[in-house]
DRENSEDREN-80549 format. One record per residue (C-alpha): residue in three letters; x negated, y negated, z negated. Coordinates in steps of 0.001 Angstrom, whole numbers, padded with zeros to 6 digits, always signed. Layout:
<recs>
alaXYZ ...
</recs>
This chain:
<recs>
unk-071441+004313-028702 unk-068882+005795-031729 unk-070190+006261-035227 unk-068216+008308-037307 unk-067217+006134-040704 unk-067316+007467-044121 unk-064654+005934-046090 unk-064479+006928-050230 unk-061195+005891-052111 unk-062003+003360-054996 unk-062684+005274-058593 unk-061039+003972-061658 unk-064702+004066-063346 unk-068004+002133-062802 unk-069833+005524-063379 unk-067882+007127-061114 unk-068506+004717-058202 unk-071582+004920-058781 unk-072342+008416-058524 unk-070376+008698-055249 unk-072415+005522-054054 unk-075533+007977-055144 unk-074299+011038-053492 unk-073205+009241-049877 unk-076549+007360-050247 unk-078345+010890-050000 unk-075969+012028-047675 unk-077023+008990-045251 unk-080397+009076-045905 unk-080110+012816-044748 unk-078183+012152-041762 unk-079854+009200-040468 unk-077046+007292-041529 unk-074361+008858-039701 unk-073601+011009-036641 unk-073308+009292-033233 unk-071587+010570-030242 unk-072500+009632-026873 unk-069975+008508-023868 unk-071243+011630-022110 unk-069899+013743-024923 unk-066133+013305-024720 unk-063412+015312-023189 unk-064000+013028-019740 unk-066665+011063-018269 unk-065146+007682-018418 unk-066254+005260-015553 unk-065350+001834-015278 unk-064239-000190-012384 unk-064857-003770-012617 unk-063242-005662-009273 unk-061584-008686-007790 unk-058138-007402-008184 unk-057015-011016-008107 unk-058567-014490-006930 unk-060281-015593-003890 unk-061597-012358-002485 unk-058814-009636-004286 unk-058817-008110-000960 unk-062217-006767-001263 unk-061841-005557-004829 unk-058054-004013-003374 unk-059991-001982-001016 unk-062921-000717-003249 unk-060623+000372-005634 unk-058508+001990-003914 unk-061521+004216-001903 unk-063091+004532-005431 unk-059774+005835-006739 unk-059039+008343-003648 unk-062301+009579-004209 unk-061932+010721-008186 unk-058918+012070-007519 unk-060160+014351-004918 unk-062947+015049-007152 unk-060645+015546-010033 unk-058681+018125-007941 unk-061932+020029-007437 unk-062410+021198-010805 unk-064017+017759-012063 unk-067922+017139-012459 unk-070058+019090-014854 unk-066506+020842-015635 unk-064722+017250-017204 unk-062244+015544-015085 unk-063364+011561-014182 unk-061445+009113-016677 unk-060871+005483-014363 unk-061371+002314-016459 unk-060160-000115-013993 unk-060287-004338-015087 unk-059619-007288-012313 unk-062342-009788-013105 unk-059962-012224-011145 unk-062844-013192-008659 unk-064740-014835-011996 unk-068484-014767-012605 unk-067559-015328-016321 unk-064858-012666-015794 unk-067185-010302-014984 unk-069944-010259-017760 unk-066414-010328-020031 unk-065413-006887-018451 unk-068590-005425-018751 unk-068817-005862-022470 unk-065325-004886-023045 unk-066403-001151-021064 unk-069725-000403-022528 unk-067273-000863-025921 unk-064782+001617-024509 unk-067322+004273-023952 unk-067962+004262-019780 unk-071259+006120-018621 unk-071646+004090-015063 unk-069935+000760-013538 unk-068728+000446-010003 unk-068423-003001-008568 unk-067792-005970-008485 unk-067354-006223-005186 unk-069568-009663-005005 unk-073217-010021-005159 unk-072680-013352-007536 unk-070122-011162-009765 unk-072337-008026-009411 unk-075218-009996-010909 unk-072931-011555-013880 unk-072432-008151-015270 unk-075800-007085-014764 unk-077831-008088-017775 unk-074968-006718-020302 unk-074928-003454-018587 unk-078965-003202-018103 unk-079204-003998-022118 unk-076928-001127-022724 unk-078537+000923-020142 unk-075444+001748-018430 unk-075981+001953-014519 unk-074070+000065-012193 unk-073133+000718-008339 unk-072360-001856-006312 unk-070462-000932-003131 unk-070323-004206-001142 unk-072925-006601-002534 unk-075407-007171-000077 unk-077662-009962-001238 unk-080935-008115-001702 unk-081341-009875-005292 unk-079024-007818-006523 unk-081281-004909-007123 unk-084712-006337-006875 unk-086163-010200-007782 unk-088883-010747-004887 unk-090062-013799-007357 unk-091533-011314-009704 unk-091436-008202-007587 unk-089193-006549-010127 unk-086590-003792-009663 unk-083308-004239-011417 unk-083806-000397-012400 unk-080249+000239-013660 unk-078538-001385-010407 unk-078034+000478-007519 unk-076010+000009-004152 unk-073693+002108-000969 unk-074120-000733+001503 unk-076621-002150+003647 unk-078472-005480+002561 unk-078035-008964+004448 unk-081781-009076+006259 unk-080451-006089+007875 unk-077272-007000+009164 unk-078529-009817+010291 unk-081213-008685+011773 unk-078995-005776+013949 unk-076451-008686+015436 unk-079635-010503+016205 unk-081615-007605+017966 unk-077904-006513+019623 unk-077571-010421+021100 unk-080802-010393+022548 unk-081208-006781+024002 unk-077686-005659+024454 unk-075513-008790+025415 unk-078691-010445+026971 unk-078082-013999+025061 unk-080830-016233+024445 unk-079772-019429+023206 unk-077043-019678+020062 unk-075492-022096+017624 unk-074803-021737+013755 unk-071683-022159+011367 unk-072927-021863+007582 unk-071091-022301+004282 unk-073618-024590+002668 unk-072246-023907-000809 unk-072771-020084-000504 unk-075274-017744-000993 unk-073948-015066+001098 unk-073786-017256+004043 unk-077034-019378+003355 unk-078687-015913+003225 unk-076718-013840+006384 unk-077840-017250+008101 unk-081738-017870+006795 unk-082226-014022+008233 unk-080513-014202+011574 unk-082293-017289+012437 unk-086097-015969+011757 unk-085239-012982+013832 unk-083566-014113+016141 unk-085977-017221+017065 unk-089032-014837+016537 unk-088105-012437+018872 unk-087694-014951+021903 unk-084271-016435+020919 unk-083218-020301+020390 unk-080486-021873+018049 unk-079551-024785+019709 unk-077303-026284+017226 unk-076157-025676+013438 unk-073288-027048+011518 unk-072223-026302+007831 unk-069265-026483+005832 unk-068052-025937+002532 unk-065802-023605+000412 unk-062412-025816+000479 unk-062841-026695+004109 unk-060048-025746+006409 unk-060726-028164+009546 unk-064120-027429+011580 unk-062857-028900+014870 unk-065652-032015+014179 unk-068414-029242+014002 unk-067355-026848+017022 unk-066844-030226+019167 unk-070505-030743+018377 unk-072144-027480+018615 unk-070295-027207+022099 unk-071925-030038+023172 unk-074986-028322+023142 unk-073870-025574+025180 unk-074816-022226+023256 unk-074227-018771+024540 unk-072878-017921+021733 unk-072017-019298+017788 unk-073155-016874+015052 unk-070617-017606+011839 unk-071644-015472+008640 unk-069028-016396+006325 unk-065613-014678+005043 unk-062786-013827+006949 unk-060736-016708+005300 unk-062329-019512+006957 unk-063758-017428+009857 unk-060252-016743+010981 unk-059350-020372+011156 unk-062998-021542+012774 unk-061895-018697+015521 unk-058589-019909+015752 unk-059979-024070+015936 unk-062432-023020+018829 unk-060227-021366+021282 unk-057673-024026+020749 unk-060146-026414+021824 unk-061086-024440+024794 unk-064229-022997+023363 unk-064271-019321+024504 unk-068023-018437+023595 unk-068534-015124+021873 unk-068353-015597+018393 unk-070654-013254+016370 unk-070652-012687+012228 unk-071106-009942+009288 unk-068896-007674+007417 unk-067451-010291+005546 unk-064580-010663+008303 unk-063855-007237+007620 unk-059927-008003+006451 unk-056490-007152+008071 unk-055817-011196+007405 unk-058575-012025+009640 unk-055506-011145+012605 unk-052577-012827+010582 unk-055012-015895+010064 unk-056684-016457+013848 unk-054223-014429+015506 unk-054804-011703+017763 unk-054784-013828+021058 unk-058231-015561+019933 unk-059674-012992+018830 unk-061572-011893+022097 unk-064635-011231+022708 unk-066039-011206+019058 unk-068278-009249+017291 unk-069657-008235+013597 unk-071704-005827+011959 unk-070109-003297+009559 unk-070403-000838+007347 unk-068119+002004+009378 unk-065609+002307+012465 unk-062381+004223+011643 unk-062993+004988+015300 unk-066315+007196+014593 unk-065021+010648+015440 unk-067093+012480+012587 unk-064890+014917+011077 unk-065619+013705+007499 unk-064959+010358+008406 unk-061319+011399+010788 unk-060534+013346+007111 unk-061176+010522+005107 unk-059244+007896+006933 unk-056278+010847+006919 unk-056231+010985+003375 unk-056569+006811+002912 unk-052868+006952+004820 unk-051743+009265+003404 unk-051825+007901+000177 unk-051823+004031+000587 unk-049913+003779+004238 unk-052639+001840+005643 unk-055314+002086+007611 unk-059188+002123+005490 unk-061534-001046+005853 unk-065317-000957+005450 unk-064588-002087+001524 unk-062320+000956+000995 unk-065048+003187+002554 unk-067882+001821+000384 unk-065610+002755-002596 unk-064862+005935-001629 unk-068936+006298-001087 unk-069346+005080-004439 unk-066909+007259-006255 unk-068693+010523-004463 unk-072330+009105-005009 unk-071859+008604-008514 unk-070402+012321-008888 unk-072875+013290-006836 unk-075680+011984-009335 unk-073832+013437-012531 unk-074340+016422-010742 unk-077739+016427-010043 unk-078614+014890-013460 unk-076876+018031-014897 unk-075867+015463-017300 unk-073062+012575-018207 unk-075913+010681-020176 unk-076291+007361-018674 unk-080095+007288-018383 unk-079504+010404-016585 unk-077355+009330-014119 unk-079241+006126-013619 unk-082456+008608-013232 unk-081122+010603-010645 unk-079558+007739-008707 unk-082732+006186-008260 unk-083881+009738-006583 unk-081124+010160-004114 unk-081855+011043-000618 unk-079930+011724+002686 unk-076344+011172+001258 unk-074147+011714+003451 unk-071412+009361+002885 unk-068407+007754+005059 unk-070482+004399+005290 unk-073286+006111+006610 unk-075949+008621+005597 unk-078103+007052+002537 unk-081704+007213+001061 unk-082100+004875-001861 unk-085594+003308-001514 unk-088619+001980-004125 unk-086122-001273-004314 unk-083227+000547-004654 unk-082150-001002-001070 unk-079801+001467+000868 unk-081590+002458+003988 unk-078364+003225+006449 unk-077202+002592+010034 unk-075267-000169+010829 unk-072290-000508+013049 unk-071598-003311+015499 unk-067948-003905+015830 unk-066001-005721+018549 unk-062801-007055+018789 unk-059952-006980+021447 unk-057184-008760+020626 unk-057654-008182+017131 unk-058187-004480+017551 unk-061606-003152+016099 unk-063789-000970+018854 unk-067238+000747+017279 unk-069623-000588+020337 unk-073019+000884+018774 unk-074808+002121+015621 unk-078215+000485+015120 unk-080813+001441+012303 unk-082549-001775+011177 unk-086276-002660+010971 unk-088053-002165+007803 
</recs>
C-alpha cells in the first residue's frame, strides 16, 4: 500500500510551527490521516512472479516463467485487462524456502495484486503466510501437495491460495488405476526419496490404491536427496520379481535410477509422476533406457486441440524450444489470473482472490478446470509414455473423488 507524505519546511518561529502543526493536525484528522492508494489503482496491474530461477529445481521455475510470461504478453497485446496492460515482477527465490517468504515481502512492498509460483509445494507454502496476512492471492502452477491449499488437520482452507495443476492423490491414483486396468499388472515394487515430501506423499497414495483395488507391492526401497548410486536397492527389489517399479521422485535422480536398472539388466516398466517432466531426464538416462516407461502429466504437446497446437506454436516461436507441462501450467496461470481480474471487474486483491475461488470450467492448456470447496483443481490427467526418450500421450484419465 502507498501513503502519500506530507512534508512542511521548518519555520524560523516556535509560533509558527506550531500553527502549521495545528493546521496539518486538522487536516489529518479530516482525512483519516492521509490518502491511500491501492495496487489496483496504478497505471498497471503489477503481478509478481516468485520462481526457482536458480538452484536445484531452476528448470521448473525456467519453464513457469517463461509460459507465465508468453501468456501476459499475449494478453498485453490484446488491449490489457480491465483496459491496463499486466506489469511482470519477476524474483528467483534460488530454490530457497527462506528465499521465498524474502520475495514475498519484498512484492507486497512493491505494490503486486496476485503472486504466481513458486513452483514447489515446500516454497509455495514459505510465502504463504506473508501473502495471506496481506491478503494478496497466490497461484501456484505446479505444487501438488494437497496441503498447499487446505490443512486436513484442522479442515481449514488456505482461502487466499489457489492452484492450475492436479494434486498428488490424484496422480497417483490414475498411474495406479492405469497399471491395474490398462497394462494388466498386479504385483509392483517402490523407489521413495525418504527425505521428501513430494515423494513420501506421490508414494503413501499410490500404495493405498493400488493395494486396495487388488494390487501388491512386493518390495520398497528408499533413498535420499544426495544419493546418486541405487544399484544396492534395484538389485534387491529385483529379487523379488515385480511387474513393474513405481519411482515418484524428480527427474534428477529418476534419470540415473533408469539409467542404473537397465545397465543391470532390469528392463521392468518403470512408472512415476510429473516430476520427470524435464528435457534432462534424456541427457541424464539417455534415450536408449528409456523404454517402456510411463508418468502422469499435466499435458501432451501431442494433444491435437487447436488451442493447445497454437500454444505450443507460439512457445517456439519465441523461446526455440519445445513447451513442458511446467511451461503449460504457467501459461494457465498467467490466463487464469486475467481471467479472474476480469470477472472480478476489479484489480483489488480481495477481488481477485473472490472470484478465483468461484471459477468454473476453465479451459486452459493443462486441462479444463473447476476450482472446488478446497480449492483443489478438479482436471484430467494425462498418462505419458516414453520411446526412446520421445513423449507419446497414451490416455487421459479423470481421477476419483
Amino acid at each position: 500500500m502507498f501513503s502519500l507524505n506530507f512534508r512542511g519546511k521548518k519555520g524560523k518561529s516556535v509560533a509558527l510551527l506550531t500553527v502549521l502543526v495545528f493546521v496539518l493536525g486538522i487536516f489529518a484528522a479530516g482525512c483519516g490521516g492521509g490518502t491511500e492508494e491501492s495496487p489496483a489503482d496504478g497505471d498497471t496491474i503489477k503481478v509478481g512472479i516468485n520462481l526457482e530461477l536458480s538452484g536445484a529445481v531452476a528448470t521448473y521455475g525456467t519453464g513457469i516463467k517463461n509460459g507465465a510470461e508468453l501468456a501476459f504478453e499475449e494478453i498485453n497485446a490484446d488491449g490489457g485487462v480491465l483496459g491496463k496492460e499486466i506489469e511482470v515482477l519477476v524474483q528467483d527465490n534460488k530454490s530457497q524456502n527462506r528465499e521465498a517468504r524474502n520475495i514475498a515481502e519484498k512484492l507486497i512492498g512493491e505494490g503486486v495484486v496476485a503472486v504466481i509460483g513458486p513452483a514447489t509445494s515446500g516454497n509455495v507454502q514459505a510465502e504463504v503466510p506473508v501473502l495471506t496476512d496481506a491478503k494478496i492471492p497466490v497461484i501456484a502452477p505446479a505444487a501438488t501437495a494437497p496441503e498447499v491449499t487446505y490443512d486436513e488437520k484442522t479442515d481449514t482452507v488456505k482461502e487466499y491460495v489457489f492452484r492450475v495443476c492436479f494434486i498428488d492423490p490424484d496422480q497417483s491414483q490414475v498411474m495406479a488405476q492405469y497399471i491395474l486396468d490398462e497394462l494388466g499388472l498386479k504385483k509392483g515394487a517402490m523407489m521413495v526419496n525418504k527425505e521428501d515430501e513430494y515423494s513420501i506423499g506421490l508414494g503413501n497414495a499410490f500404495r493405498e490404491y493400488f493395494t486396495t483395488n487388488g494390487g501388491e507391492i512386493v518390495a520398497e526401497e528408499g533413498f535420499i536427496t544426495s544419493d546418486t548410486a541405487f544399484k544396492s536397492q534395484l538389485t534387491s527389489i529385483s529379487s523379488k520379481n515385480p511387474e513393474f517399479i513405481y519411482v515418484p521422485t524428480y527427474y534428477n535422480q529418476v534419470g540415473l535410477i533408469i539409467k542404473q536398472a537397465r545397465e543391470l539388466g532390469i528392463e521392468l516398466p518403470m512408472m512415476g509422476a510429473d516430476g520427470w517432466d524435464s528435457p534432462k531426464l534424456v541427457s541424464i538416462a539417455g534415450a536408449e533406457s528409456l523404454q517402456d516407461c510411463y508418468f502422469t502429466n499435466h499435458y501432451s504437446i501431442e494433444d491435437p486441440a487447436e488451442h493447445i497446437q497454437s500454444f505450443v506454436k507460439a512457445y517456439d516461436e519465441k523461446y526455440g524450444a519445445t513447451p513442458d507441462s511446467f511451461a503449460a501450467l504457467g501459461y494457465d496461470a498467467g490466463y487464469l489470473l486475467a481471467e479472474a481480474i476480469e470477472q472480478a471487474g476489479s484489480a483489488e486483491p480481495e477481488k481477485i482472490q473472490e472470484a478465483l475461488a468461484n471459477i468454473k470450467d476453465f479451459e486452459g492448456i493443462s486441462g479444463e478446470m473447476t476450482i472446488d470447496e478446497k480449492h483443489f483443481t478438479v482436471k484430467d490427467l494425462s498418462i505419458i509414455k516414453l520411446v526412446d526418450g520421445q513423449q507419446t500421450l497414451i490416455n487421459k484419465l479423470k481421477p476419483e473423488r
